[in-house]
N, C-alpha and C positions, 0 to 999 in steps of 0.2 A: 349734629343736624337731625332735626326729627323728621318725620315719615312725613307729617303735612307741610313742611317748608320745603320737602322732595317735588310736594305736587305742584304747590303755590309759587315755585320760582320756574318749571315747567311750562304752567297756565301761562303766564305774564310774557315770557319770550314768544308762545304760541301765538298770544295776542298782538303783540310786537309783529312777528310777519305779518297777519293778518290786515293790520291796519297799513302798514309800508306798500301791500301788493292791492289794496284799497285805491289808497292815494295815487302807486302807479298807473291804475286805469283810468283813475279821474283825471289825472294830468296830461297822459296821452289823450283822454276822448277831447280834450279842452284843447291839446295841440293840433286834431285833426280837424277841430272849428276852424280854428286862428287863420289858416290857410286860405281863408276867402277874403277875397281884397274887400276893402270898405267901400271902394266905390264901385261896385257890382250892381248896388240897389239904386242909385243917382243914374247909372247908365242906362239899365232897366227903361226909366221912367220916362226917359230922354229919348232913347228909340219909340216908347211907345207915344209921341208925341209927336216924332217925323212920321211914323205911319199912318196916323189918324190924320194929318194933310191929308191924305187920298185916299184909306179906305177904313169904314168904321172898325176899330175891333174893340175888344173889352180888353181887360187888364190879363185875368186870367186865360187868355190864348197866345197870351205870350211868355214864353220862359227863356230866361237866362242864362243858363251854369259857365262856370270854370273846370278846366280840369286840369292838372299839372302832373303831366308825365316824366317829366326830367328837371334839374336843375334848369339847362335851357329852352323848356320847348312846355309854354303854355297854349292850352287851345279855347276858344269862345266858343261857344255853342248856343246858338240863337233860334229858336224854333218859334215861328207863328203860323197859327191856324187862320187863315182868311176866309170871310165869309162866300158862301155861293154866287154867282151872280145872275 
């Protein structure tokens, strides 16, 4: 074995983690998306359409989040800003 196939089998394994603990971040940051129900953005819409019956708001004074503390225990969090009157 020569001095430069010492370095050149080195590099490659280096490289090998590199891209594995790559990919590991990518596929958790994709797993801590996934976590939001698909119908979060239909409900959204849906609330803001029973509030505007009775009082104007805009789209953006209303938010929606999830947040999922345990296997059993999800919470809504529903905040709207209502105008003055």
């Amino acid at each position: 074995m020569s001095l430069l196939d010492y370095f050149k089998s080195s590099k490659k394994s280096n490289t090998a983690a590199t891209a594995k603990e790559r990919l590991q971040i990518i596929v958790a940051h994709q797993r801590s998306q996934r976590g939001d129900p698909d119908y979060l953005p239909l409900m959204k819409q849906e609330i803001i359409e029973v509030i505007r019956k009775y009082v104007h708001v805009e789209e953006e004074q209303v938010t929606v989040a999830m947040d999922q503390n345990d296997e059993n225990l999800s919470v809504l969090e529903l905040n709207i800003t209502l105008p003055d009157r």
